[in-house]
LOTORMAR-958625 format. One line per field, with one value per residue (C-alpha): residue number from 0; x, y, z. Coordinates in steps of 0.02 Angstrom, whole numbers. Example, Ala and Ser with C-alpha at 12.3 -4.5 7.8 and 13.67 -1.06 7.14 Angstrom:
% LOTORMAR-958625
vokol: (0,1)
x: (615,684)
y: (-225,-53)
z: (390,357)
% end
This chain:
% LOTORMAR-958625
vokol: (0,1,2,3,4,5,6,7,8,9,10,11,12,13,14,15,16,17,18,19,20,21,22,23,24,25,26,27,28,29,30,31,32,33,34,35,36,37,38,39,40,41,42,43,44,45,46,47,48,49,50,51,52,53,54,55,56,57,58,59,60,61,62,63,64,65,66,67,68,69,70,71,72,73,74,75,76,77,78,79,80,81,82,83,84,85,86,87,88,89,90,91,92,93,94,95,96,97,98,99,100,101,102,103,104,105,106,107,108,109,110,111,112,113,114,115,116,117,118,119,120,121,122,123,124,125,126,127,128,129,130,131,132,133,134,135,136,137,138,139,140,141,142,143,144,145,146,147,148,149,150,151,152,153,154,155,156,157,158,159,160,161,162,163,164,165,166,167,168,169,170,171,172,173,174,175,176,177,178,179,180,181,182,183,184,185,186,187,188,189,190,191,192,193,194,195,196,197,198,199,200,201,202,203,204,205,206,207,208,209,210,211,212,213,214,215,216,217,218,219,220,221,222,223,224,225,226,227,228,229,230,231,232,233,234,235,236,237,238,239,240,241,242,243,244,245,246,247,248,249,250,251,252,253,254,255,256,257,258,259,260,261,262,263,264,265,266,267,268,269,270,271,272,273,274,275,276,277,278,279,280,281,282,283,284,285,286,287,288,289,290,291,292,293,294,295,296,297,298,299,300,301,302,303,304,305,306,307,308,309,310,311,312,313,314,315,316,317,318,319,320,321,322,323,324,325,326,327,328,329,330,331,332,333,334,335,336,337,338,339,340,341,342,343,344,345,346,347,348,349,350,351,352,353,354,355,356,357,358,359,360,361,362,363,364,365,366,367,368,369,370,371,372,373,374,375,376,377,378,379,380,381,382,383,384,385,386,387,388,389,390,391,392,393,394,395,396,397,398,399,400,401,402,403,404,405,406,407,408,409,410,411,412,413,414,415,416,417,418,419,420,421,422,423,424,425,426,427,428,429,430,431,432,433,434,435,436,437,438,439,440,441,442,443,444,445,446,447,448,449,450,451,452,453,454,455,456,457,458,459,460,461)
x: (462,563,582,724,721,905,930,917,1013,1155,1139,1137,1260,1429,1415,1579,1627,1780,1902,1896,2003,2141,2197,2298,2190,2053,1973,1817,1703,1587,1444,1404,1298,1113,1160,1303,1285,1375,1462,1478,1629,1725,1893,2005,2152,2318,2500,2506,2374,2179,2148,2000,1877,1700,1591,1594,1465,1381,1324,1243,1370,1511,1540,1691,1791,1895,2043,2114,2288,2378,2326,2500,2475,2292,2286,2105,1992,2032,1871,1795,1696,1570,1491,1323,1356,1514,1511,1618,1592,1652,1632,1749,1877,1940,1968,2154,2185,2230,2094,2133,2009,1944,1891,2061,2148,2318,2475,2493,2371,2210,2044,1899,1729,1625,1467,1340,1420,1325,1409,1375,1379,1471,1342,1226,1079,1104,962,800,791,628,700,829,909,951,1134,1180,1271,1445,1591,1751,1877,2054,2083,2040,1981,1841,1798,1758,1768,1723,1624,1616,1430,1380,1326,1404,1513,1670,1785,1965,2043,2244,2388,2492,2599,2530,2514,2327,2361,2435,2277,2168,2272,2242,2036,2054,2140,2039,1878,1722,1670,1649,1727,1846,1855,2001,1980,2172,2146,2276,2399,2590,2605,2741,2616,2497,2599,2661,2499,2437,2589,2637,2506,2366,2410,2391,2221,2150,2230,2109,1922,2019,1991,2100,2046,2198,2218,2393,2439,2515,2355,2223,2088,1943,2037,2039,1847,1815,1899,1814,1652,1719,1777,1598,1527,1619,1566,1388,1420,1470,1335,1208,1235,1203,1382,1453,1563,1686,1758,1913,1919,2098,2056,1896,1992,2091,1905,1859,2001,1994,1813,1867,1978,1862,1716,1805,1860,1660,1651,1568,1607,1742,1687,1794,1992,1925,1781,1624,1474,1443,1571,1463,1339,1440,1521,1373,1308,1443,1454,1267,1287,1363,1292,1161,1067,890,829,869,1054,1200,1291,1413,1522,1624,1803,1836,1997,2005,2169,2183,2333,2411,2262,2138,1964,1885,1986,1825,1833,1828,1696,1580,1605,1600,1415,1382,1462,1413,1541,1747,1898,2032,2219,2353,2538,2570,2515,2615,2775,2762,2747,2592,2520,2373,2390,2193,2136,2009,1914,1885,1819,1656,1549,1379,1337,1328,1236,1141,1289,1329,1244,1212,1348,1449,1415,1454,1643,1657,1602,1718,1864,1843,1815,1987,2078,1981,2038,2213,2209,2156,2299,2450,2475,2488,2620,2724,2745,2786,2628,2541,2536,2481,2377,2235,2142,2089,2028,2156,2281,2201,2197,2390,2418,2277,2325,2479,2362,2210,2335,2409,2241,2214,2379,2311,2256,2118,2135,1963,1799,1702,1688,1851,1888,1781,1847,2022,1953,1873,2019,2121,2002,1974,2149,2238,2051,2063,1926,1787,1808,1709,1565,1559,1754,1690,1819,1777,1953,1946,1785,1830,1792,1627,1720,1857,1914,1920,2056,2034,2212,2324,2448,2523)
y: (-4366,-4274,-4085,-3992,-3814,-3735,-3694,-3899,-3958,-3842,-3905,-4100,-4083,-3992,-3868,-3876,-3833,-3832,-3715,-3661,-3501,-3430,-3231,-3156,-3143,-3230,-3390,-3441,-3587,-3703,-3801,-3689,-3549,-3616,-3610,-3497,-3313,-3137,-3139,-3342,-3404,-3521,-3619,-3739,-3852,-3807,-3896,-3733,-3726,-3689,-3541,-3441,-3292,-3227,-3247,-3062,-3115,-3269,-3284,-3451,-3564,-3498,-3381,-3255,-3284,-3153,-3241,-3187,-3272,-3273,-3414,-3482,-3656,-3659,-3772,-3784,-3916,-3876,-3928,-3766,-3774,-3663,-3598,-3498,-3373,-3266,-3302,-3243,-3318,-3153,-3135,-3119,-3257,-3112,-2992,-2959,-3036,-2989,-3062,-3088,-3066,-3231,-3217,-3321,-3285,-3216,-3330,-3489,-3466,-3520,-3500,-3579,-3494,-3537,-3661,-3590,-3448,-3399,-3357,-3188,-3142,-3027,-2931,-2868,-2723,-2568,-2578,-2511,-2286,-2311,-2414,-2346,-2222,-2034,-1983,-2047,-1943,-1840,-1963,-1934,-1970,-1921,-1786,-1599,-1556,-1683,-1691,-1485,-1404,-1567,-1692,-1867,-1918,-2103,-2171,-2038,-2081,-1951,-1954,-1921,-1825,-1827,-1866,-1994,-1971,-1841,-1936,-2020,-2181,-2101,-1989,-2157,-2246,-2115,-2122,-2315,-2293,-2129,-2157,-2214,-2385,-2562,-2657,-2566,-2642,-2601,-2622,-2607,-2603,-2587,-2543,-2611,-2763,-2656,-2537,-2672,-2752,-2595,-2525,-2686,-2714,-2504,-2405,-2481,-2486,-2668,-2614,-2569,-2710,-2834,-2738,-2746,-2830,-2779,-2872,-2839,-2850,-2768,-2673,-2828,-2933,-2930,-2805,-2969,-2996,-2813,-2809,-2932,-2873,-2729,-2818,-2929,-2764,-2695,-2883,-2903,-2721,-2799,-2924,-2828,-2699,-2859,-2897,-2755,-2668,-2490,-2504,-2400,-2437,-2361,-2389,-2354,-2321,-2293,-2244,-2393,-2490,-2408,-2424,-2618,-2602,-2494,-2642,-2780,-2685,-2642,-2842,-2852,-2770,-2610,-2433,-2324,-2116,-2009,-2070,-2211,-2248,-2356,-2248,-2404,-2339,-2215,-2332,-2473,-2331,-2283,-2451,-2490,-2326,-2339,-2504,-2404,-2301,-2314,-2444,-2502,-2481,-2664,-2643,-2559,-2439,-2407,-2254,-2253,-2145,-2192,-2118,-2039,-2026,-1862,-1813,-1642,-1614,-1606,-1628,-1623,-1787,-1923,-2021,-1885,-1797,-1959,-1994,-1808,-1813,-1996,-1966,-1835,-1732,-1721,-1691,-1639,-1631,-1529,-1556,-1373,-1384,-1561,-1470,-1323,-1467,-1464,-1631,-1699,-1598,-1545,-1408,-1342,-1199,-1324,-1482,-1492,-1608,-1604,-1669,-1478,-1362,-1490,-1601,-1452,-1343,-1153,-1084,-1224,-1135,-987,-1042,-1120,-977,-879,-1013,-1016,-849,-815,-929,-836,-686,-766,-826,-656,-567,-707,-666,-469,-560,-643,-474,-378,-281,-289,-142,-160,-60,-17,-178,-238,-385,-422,-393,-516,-645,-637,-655,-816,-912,-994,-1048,-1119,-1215,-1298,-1343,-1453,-1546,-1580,-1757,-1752,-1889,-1819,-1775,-1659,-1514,-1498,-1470,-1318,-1269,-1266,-1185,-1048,-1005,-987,-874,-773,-776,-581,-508,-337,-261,-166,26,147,217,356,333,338,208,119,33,-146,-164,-283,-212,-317,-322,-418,-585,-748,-852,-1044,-1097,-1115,-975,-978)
z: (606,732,693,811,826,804,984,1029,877,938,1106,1050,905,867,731,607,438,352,291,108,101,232,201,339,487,402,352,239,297,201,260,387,302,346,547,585,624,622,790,826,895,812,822,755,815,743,775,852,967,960,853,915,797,769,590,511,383,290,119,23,36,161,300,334,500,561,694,871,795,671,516,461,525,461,309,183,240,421,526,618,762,779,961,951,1081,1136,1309,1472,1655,1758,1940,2117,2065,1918,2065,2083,1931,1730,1623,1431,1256,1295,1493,1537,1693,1628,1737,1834,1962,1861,1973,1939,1938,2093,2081,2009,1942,1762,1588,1508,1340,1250,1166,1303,1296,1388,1530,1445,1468,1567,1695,1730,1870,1861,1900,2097,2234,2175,2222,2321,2177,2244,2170,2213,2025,2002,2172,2134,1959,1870,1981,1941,1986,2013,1857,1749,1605,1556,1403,1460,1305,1280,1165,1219,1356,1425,1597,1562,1616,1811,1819,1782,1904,2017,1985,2014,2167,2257,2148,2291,2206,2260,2100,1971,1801,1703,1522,1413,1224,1105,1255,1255,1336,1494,1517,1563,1688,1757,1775,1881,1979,1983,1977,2061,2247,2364,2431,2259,2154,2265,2199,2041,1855,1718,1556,1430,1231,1178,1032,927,959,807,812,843,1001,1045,1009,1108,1265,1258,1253,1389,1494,1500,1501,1691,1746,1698,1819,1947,1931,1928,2070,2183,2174,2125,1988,1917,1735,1661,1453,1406,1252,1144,1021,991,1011,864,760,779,726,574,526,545,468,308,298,320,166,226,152,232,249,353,397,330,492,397,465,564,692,796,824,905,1015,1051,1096,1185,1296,1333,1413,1550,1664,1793,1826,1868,2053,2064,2024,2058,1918,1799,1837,1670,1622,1434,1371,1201,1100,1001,915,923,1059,899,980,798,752,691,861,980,893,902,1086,1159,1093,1190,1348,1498,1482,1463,1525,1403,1441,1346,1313,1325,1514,1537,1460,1616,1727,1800,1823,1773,1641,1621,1520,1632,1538,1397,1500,1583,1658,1630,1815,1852,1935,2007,2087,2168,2315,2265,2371,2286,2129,2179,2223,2050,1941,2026,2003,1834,1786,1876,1757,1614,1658,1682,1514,1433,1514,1480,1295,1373,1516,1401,1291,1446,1386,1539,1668,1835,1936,1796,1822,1994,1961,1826,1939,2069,1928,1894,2094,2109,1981,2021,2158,2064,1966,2089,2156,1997,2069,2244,2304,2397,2546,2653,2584,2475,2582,2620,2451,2439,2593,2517,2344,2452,2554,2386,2309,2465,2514,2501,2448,2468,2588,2536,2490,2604,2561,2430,2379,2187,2169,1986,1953,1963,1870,1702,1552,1466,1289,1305,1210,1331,1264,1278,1290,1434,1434,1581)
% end
């Protein structure tokens, strides 16, 4: 008698079973329990087209189906095909191009992958923490800020922290654009369907549209077809990286990621715990996120910006908490800066990135404990400004703060079009600019020395 394994029956025969049950969003299959598995494909033909979902669990004698689409046309004892693997074929034929849930080109133009060209699936390891690289080179990004106070480091992965519109999706344009890498990939979950086209068509400029992939689920699509972007998102960054290249990936937004995965983990059947997150949540961030990064010595890397949605700018809200412990470091930005116009709108005593001291020379250093303990010292006074409390003349250094900082915050607005030492070159001049000369010898001059005991505010007050 001929025995088959599972891997050639699949390969010689078409898996199906047949509808049983249909629920908004999701189906129940019979006949299918002994081969199927959480996270197979499967689809159906409707007189509305092919209807496409993953398995989100099996028992004895059926499995659970959750759909891309919606199940109005599906009728019970439907046949559903059922694929083994979620697979994507990614490579230079997405370039240029808006990718949707499913690894389809979006539009007319419909380019096939080149000979040759392998599938990928879905669900991928992270590269194993032996093998893999430390932190590359700091990276020209654009932009004066992370080019300076908040490097971006090859291989480093950032959570971008804002309410909505707040101006997160021009400063990511901006990285995409200005950001040193050799492929961007451009992952838009849960986004409205104009912001997708205008970020393409708008933001991204000619020359950085053609290293470009945006993969794209929007807001109204189910949260199985925002999943799966996600996973296709980091699945064509894989790719890339594979291959030899530096890539940059912009996740717009984790948030949204794990919001879809709250909804089709409490279909599951799991538990909910806080805002209603199954404790499952962290751990597919996490999973997720560490599929980023560097790679081996054999590969290029993964230089990763995910965005993180927090309302009212509360950084203790469940999904910000999980990811600022996963990624290496943040940048947050606050409305209260956005509404005095200053643009991007980054908070910069309460981001960091933990690239530094070492992305930075000592003298380097130097410049950017000085830059930020100028704003701090801002900060402390501006409660004192805004009462008309504050007297000048008692404080040197105080008094220096006031005159810098409508400098050092228009440095966080500066594009940055040369290199990296430029940058300090313009921080220095701004910090040194006006700086009173040293008193003589023996003046017993003590004013300007900050007193130890003061407060440090956090907020932006100016």
């Amino acid at each position: 008698m001929l025995h088959l394994t599972s891997q050639t029956r699949d390969s010689l025969f078409q898996l199906w079973g047949t509808v049983t049950d249909v629920s908004p969003g999701i189906i129940r299959i019979a006949g299918i329990s002994q081969s199927a598995g959480i996270g197979n494909e499967v689809s159906l033909m409707t007189p509305d087209g092919p209807v496409h979902g993953e398995i989100l669990n099996v028992s004895d004698n059926r499995a659970t189906a959750l759909l891309f689409r919606d199940s109005d046309a599906i009728r019970i004892g439907d046949r559903v095909n059922i694929e083994r693997d979620a697979r994507v074929t990614p490579g230079d034929h997405w370039l240029g191009r808006i990718v949707n849930y499913r690894g389809e080109v979006v539009g007319d133009d419909q380019p096939l992958p080149p000979p040759g060209l392998k599938s990928r699936r879905l669900h991928a390891a992270a590269p194993s923490a032996h093998a893999r690289k430390g932190l590359g080179e700091r990276l020209n990004t654009g932009w004066m800020i992370t080019d300076t106070v908040l490097p971006i480091c090859r291989g480093q992965r950032l959570g971008l922290f804002a309410g909505s519109g707040i101006g997160k999706s021009t400063f990511l344009g901006g990285l995409a654009c200005g950001l040193q890498a050799d492929r961007v990939v451009v992952g838009l979950i849960g986004e409205r369907s104009r912001e997708v086209g205008e970020f393409f068509n708008r933001t991204l400029t000619p020359e950085a549209r053609e290293r470009t992939v945006i993969v794209a689920a929007t807001a109204s699509e189910p949260p199985g077809a925002k999943k799966r972007a996600a996973y296709c998102a980091m699945a064509a960054a894989e790719h890339f990286r594979d291959e030899g290249h530096q890539v940059l990936l912009l996740f717009d937004s984790i948030t949204r990621f794990a919001e879809a995965h709250r909804e089709t983990a409490l279909t599951a059947g799991e538990t909910p715990a806080l805002n209603a997150f199954p404790p499952s949540t962290v751990r597919t961030i996490a999973e997720l996120a560490e599929r980023a990064g560097p790679g081996t010595d054999a590969q290029g890397d993964i230089t990763a910006i995910f965005s993180v949605l927090v309302a009212g700018s509360d950084m203790e809200e469940p999904v910000a908490d999980m990811v600022r412990g996963i990624l290496d470091g943040h940048i947050i930005m606050d409305r209260r800066i956005a509404d005095r116009g200053r643009y991007p709108a980054i908070d910069i005593l309460r981001s960091v990135s933990r690239s530094l001291p070492g992305a930075a020379t000592d003298d380097e250093n130097a410049l950017l404990r000085d830059y930020r303990r100028y704003l701090s010292l801002y900060e402390e006074i501006a409660p004192m400004l805004r009462a008309n409390l504050y007297e000048r003349g008692h404080d040197a250094q105080g008094d220096r703060a006031i005159d810098l900082f409508p400098h050092l915050d228009g440095f966080v607005s500066l594009k940055n079009d040369g290199d990296i030492p430029l940058a300090f070159d313009l921080m220095k001049s701004l910090l040194n600019a006006g700086k009173p000369e040293p008193a003589p010898s023996g003046s017993g001059s003590e004013t300007g020395s900050h007193s130890p005991g003061r407060q440090i505010l956090t907020r932006p007050g100016g």
